[in-house]
C-alpha positions in Angstrom: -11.9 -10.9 16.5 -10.6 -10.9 13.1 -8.0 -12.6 10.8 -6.7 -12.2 7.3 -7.2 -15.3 5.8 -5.5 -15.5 2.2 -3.3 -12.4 0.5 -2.7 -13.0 -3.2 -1.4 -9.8 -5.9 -1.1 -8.8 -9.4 2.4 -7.5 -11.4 2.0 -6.0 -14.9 3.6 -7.4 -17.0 5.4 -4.5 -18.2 8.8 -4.1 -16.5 11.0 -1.0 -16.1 14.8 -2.0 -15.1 17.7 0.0 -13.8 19.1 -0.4 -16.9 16.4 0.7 -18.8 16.2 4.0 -16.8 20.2 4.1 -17.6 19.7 4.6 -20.7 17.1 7.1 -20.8 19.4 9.0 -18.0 23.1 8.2 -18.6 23.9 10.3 -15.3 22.4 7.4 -13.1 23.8 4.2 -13.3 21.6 1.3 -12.4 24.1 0.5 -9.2 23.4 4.1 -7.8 19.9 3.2 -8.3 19.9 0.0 -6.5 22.0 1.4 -3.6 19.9 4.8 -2.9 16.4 3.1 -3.6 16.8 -0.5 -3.1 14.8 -1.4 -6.3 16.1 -3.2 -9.2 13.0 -3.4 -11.4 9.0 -2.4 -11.2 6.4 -3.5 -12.8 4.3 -1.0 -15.3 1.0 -1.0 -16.2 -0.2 -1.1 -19.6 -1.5 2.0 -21.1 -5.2 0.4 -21.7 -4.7 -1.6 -18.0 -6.3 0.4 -14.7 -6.6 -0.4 -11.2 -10.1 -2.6 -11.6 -8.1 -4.7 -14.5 -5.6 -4.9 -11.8 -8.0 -5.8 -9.1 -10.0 -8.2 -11.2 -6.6 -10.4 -11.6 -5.2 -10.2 -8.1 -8.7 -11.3 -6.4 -9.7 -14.3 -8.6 -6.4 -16.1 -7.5 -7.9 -15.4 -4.4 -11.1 -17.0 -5.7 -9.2 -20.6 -7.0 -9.5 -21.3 -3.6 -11.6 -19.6 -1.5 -15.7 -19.4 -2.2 -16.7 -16.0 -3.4 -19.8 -16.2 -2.3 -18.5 -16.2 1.5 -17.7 -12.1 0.2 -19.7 -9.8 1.8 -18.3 -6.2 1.6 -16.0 -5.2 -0.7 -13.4 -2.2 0.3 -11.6 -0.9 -2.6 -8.1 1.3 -1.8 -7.4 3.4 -4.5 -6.1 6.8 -5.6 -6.3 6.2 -9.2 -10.2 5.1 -9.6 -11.9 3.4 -12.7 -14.2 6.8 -12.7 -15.3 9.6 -10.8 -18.3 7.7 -10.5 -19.2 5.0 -10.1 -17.8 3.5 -7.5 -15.2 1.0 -8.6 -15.5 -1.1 -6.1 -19.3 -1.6 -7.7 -18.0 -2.3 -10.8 -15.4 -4.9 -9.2 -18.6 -6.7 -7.5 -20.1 -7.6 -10.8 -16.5 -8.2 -12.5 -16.2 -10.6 -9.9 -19.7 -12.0 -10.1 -20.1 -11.9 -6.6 -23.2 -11.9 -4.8 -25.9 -8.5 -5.3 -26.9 -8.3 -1.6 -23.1 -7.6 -0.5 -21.6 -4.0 0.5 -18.7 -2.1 -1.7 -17.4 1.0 -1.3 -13.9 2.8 -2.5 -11.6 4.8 -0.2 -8.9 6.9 -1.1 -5.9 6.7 0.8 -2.4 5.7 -0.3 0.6 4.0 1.5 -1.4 3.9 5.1 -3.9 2.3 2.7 -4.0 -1.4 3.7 -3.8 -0.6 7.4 -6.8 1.6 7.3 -8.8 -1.3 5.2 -8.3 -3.2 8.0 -9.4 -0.9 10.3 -12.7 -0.6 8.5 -12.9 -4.4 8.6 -12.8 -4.2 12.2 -15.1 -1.8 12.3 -17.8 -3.7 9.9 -16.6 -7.4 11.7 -17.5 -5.4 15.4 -20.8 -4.1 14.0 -22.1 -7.3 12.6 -22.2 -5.9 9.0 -19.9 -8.0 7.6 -17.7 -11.9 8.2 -15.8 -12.1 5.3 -14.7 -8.5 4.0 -13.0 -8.6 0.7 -9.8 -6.1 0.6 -8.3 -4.7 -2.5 -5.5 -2.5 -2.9 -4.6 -1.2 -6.1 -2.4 1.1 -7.6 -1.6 2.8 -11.2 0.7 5.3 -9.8 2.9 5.7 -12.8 0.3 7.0 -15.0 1.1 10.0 -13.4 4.4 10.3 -13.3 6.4 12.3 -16.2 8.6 10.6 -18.5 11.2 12.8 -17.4 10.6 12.3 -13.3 13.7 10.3 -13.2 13.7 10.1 -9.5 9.9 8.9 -9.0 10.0 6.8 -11.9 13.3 4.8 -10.0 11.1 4.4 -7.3 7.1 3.8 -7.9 5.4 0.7 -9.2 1.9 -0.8 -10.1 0.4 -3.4 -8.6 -3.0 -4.9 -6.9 -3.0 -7.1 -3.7 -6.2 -8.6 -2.7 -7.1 -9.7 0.6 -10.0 -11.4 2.5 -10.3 -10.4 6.1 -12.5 -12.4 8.1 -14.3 -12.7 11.5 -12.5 -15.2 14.1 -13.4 -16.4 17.0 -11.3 -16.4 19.8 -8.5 -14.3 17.9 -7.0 -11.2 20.3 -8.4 -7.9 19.6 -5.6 -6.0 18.9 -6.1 -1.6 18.4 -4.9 0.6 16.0 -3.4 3.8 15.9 -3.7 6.3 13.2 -3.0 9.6 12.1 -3.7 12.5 9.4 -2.0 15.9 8.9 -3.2 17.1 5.8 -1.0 20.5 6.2 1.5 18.1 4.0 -0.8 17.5 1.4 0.9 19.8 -1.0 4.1 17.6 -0.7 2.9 14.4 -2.8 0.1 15.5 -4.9 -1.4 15.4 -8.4 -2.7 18.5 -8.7 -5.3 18.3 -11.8 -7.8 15.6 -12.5 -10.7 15.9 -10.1 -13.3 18.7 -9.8 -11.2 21.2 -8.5 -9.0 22.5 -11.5 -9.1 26.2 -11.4 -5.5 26.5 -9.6 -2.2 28.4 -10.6 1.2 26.6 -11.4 4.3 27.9 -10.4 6.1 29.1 -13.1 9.1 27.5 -12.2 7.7 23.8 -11.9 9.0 21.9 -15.1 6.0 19.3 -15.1 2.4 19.7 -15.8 -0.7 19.4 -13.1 -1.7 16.0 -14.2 1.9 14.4 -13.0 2.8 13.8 -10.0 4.4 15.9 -7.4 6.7 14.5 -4.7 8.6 16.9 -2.6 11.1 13.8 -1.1 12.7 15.8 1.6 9.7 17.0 2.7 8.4 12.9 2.5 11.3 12.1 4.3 10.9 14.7 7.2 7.4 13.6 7.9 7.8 9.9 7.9 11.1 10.3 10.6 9.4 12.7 12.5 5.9 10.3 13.0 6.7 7.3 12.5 8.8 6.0 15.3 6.1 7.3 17.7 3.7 5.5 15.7 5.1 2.4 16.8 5.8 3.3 20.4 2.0 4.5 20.5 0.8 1.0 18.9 2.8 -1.2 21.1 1.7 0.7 23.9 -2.2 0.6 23.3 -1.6 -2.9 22.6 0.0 -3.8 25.8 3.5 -5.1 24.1 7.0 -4.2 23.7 9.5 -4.3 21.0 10.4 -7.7 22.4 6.7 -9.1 22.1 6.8 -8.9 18.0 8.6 -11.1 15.6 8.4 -9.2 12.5 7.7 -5.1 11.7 6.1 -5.0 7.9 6.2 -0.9 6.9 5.6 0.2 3.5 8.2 -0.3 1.2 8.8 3.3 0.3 12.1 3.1 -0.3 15.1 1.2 1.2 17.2 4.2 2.8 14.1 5.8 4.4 13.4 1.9 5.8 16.5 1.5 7.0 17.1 5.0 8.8 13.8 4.4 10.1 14.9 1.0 11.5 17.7 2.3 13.3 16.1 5.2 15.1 13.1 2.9 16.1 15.4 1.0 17.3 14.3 -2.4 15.5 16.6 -5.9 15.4 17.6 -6.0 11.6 16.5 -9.5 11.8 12.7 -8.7 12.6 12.8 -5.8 10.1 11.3 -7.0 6.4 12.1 -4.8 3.5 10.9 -6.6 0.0 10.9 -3.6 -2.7 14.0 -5.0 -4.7 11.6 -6.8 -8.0 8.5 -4.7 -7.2 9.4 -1.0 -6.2 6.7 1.1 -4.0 3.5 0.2 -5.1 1.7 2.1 -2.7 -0.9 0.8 -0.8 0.0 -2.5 -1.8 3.3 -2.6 -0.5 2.3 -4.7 3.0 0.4 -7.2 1.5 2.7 -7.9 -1.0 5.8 -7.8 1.3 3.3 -10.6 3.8 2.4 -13.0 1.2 5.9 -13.2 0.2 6.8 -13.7 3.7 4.5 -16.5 4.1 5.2 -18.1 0.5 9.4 -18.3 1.9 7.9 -19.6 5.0 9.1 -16.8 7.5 6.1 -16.9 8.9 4.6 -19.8 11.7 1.8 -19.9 13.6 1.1 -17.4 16.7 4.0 -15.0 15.2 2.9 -11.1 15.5 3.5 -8.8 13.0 3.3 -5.0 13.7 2.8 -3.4 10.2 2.5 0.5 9.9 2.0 2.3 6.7 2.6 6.1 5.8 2.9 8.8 3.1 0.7 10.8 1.0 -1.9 12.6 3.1 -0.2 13.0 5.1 -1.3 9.5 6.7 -0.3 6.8 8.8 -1.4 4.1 10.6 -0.1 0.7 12.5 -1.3 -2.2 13.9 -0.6 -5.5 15.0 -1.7 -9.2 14.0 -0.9 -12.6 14.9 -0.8 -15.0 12.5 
């Protein structure tokens, strides 16, 4: 049906470490950090760099060695666009100087991001719309985050990933299951920025309505509460059990959610990636990172499957399964 054919991403090259965030907060030391997060560094866009620069970097190493002008839709997953308008995604397609009689459009969904990409790649593969689908995630989340957000600046990064998702032949048609409860939405948020501005602050919130807003308890609550169905409900629609996958690639949110979230899924340690440590979250990103650094340390061999889900802001999720 389909099959993801090369994953390559982008780092700033700005980099925050533990012990840099020691000493703007001498309460944390950079071992607490490490051991509640499990992120050592993340990488920090530049103040003049935005999610296209980002995007423009990450797909032309994909384009050293693939043909661009194979490209024929381009799906852009961001939450921090180039503009209101245009689409960024359009601006990406001439950055890139790919071909004018190609598709592009930008959808705005965070960690569930890459999952739902491919989803719509499906979608366009199944209609006959598209072969080669070029997927971008890319994230500038720390724009938004105030200097004084100790706990999400210890845990978010920037990044792009770019992907190119392709028809296949003879590849097994595997479903996806996803989900939205936007009743959360109020509990990661950035309240100020788009159209809708007339709103009141509570008094008592400390930040302004252009950072962001992360309620982590809430976060947390959500993700245990939906996520281990998430992966019952995909293996079942899929036909497989726990014993049927070789690897489970969630967003890297943060390694203490992973790991309790490991152990109530019940999931061997030894099929469960976690790869945050150098990078941090990065959002949507997070999965394709985490796979092409699977494949690059050669964890990966052919006709493994991979059951990646991705959740968080939305509230969204969404899993699925492929074999690589």
């Amino acid at each position: 049906m389909m099959k993801i054919s090369k994953i390559e991403y982008y780092l700033p090259q700005q980099v925050l470490t533990n012990h840099d965030l020691e000493s703007l907060f001498p309460e944390w030391s950079s071992e607490r950090i490490q051991e509640k997060v499990g992120i050592s560094q993340r990488h920090i866009s530049s103040d003049n760099e935005t999610v296209l620069d980002m995007a423009v970097q990450s797909s032309e190493k994909i384009f050293e060695t693939y043909d661009r002008d194979k490209v024929d839709f381009i799906l852009f997953c961001t939450q921090s666009p180039e503009y209101f308008l245009p689409t960024t995604a359009c601006i990406l397609q001439d950055r890139l100087g790919l071909r004018k009689n190609i598709g592009a459009i930008d959808f705005n969904l965070g960690c569930s991001g890459f999952v739902y990409g491919l989803a719509f790649a499906k979608g366009l593969i199944s209609a006959g719309i598209a072969k080669s689908i070029l997927l971008v995630t890319s994230e500038t989340y720390t724009k938004h985050i105030h200097p004084e957000d100790k706990g999400n600046r210890s845990i978010f990064g920037d990044a792009s990933a770019s992907a190119i998702v392709e028809k296949a032949e003879g590849a097994h048609d595997y479903q996806f299951c996803l989900g939205t409860d936007g009743s959360g939405a109020e509990n990661l948020i950035v309240k100020k920025g788009a159209f809708k501005k007339d709103f009141e602050l509570n008094p008592d919130h400390e930040f302004s309505a252009e950072n962001i807003y992360m309620n982590g308890p809430e976060i947390f609550n959500f993700t245990i509460a939906n996520i281990p169905g998430l992966v019952k409900e995909t293996l079942e629609v899929n036909g497989m059990t726990m014993d049927d996958i070789d690897h489970f690639v969630f967003h890297q949110a943060n390694s203490f959610m992973l790991n309790y979230l490991r152990k109530k899924t019940k999931i061997p340690a030894e099929k469960f990636y976690i790869d945050m440590e150098t990078t941090g979250n990065t959002v949507s990103a997070t999965i394709p990172i985490a796979l092409k650094n699977m494949m690059d340390k050669g964890m990966l061999k052919t006709g493994d499957k991979v059951l990646m889900a991705g959740f968080g802001v939305g509230y969204s999720w969404g899993a699925t399964i492929m074999e690589i």
